[in-house]
Phi, psi and omega in degrees: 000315180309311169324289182301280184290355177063049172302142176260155178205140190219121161262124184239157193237119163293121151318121188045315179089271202301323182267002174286355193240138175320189157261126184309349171167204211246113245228163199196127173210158147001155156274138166305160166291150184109319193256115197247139171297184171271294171262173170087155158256145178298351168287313186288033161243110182241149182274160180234116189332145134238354167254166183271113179244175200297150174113327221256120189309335189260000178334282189338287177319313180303334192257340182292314183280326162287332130346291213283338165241026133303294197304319164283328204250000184245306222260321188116013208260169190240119157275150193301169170238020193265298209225090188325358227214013217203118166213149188238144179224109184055241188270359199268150186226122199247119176242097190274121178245098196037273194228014194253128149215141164243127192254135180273184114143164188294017191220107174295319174309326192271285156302343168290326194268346179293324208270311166347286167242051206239317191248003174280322166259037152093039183235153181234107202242148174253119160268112167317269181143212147328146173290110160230351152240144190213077177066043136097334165274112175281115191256143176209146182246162217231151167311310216259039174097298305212143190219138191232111176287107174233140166241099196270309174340301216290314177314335186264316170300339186278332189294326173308312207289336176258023161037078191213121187285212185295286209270042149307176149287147177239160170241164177278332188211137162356292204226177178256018180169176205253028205275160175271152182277119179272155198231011178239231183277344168258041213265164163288120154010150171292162196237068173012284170283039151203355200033059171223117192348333158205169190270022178250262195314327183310295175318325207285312162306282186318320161327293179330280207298316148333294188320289193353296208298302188290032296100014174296254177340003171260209179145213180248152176254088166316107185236060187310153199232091194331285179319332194260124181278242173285075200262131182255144147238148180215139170213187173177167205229192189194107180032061154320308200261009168286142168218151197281244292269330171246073199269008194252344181281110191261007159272000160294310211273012177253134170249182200236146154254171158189163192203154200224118159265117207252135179239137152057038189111310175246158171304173203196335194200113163212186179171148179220133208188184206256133158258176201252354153272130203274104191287143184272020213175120159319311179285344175273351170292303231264289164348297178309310183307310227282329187297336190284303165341326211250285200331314176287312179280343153314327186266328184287339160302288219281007150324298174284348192294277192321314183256029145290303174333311190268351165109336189305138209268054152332153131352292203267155156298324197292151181283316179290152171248124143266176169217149180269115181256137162234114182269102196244025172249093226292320174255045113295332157307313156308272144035288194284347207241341184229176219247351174240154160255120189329147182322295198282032189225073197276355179281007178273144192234173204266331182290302165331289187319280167347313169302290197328286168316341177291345204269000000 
């Protein structure tokens, strides 16, 4: 969206974040080891919170509701009713992820007096700059518009962790062949040296983390495209993962969908998964895909709906989002496009149903 509209961006970092919010009521812990009374033993002592400190099962919430009635009842801002975690201020559109946020919008002045008084009502903040790391993610922007997602960090840990130095071998492609990892009783042996359930998956990681290595530095590119708006592809197999010998395991007979959401050109959203109902029918698969696919893209319409609403300068003018679904199974489409469903066509189930038909 920033991308598209030539949006100004600033990312701020809370300082500790969790101990910055009181604690919700009156909280008692352990002395840590290390710290001794003056008198007394130090086992008969316990301390009494006055911060929300790291640890505590309700920490998150407690900093997430104090954060959110700064930022409203202080800062000014409107929070969404799409997403809790997303608030606006005049043009400015603010996105918090626990304690990493970015503030959007067409007015660099404008997002300066937000962050302003944002540390004005008593919150303690780093200002970040420009977006160049996010969650782990390296964002870098290109002369010709176009912004390239690298997680080069995340790649190095995973190779430690799998303890595969500098001078690996890299592969080129993920995997060496499309064959499936077996999982049952005639599966290989355990694999010691690697700890994983057989020395057939053990490869299949290293295999991976190899790709990893020769593939740091790439990632997804983003060129956004004035004209396209909101688009789903959905696709899905039908009992893929079967095999007749283990006809008693009913996780073969489950098939996978995936589906990818793309705004204006680029992706935004995707996922591929197992379902969790066994479909009796390539359309009741298909079906499936396409209902899960419109549960993500349904809150992101009405996202864009809410900041057309809130005045923020979006692409389209209109007030309705539409969105495009691509399908290549002609009767889940039928299915998804009319409001009764035939007598003899008993697989559509109602959580499914429910999605669909709103597209």
């Amino acid at each position: 969206m920033s991308a598209l509209n030539n949006w100004h961006t600033t990312q701020i970092d809370y300082v500790l974040a969790f101990p910055q919010a009181p604690v919700e009521r009156e909280i008692y812990m352990h002395i840590p080891k290390g710290f001794k009374t003056d008198q007394g033993n130090t086992q008969d002592y316990v301390l009494k919170l006055r911060k929300n400190v790291y640890g505590q099962k309700q920490a998150g919430r407690v900093w997430n509701k104090y954060l959110t009635e700064k930022l409203i009842n202080k800062v000014g801002f409107t929070q969404s009713k799409v997403d809790e975690c997303v608030v606006y201020r005049g043009s400015v559109m603010y996105v918090l992820y626990t304690d990493d946020s970015i503030l959007a919008g067409p007015n660099q002045e404008e997002i300066d007096r937000a962050i302003a008084d944002i540390q004005a009502a008593g919150l303690e903040i780093t200002i970040e700059g420009d977006i160049q790391d996010f969650l782990g993610v390296n964002i870098e922007r290109k002369d010709d518009g176009s912004i390239h997602l690298t997680q080069p960090h995340l790649i190095d840990q995973i190779l430690e962790d799998l303890k595969m130095g500098e001078n690996i071998i890299t592969r080129k492609v993920p995997a060496p062949s499309s064959k499936l990892l077996s999982r049952h009783t005639d599966s290989p042996d355990f694999d010691n040296s690697f700890n994983y359930r057989s020395k057939e998956h053990g490869d299949a990681v290293r295999w991976l983390a190899r790709y990893l290595k020769g593939t740091k530095h790439k990632g997804t590119i983003l060129r956004p495209v004035q004209d396209r708006g909101l688009e789903v592809y959905v696709d899905a197999d039908f009992a893929g993962n079967w095999v007749p010998k283990e006809y008693m395991d009913r996780d073969t007979a489950r098939s996978r969908h995936g589906y990818y959401i793309m705004y204006a050109g680029c992706p935004i959203l995707w996922k591929s998964q197992l379902q969790t109902e066994i479909a009796l029918s390539s359309t009741e698969s298909e079906y499936t895909g396409l209902s899960y696919g419109l549960r993500d893209a349904i809150p992101i319409m009405n996202l864009f709906k809410e900041m057309k609403e809130m005045g923020l300068p979006v692409t389209s003018s209109k007030a309705q989002v539409h969105c495009k679904v691509f399908e290549d199974n002609s009767g889940a489409l039928e299915i998804a496009k009319v409001t009764k469903v035939p007598s003899k066509n008993k697989t559509p189930k109602l959580p499914l149903a429910s999605f669909s038909i709103i597209c």
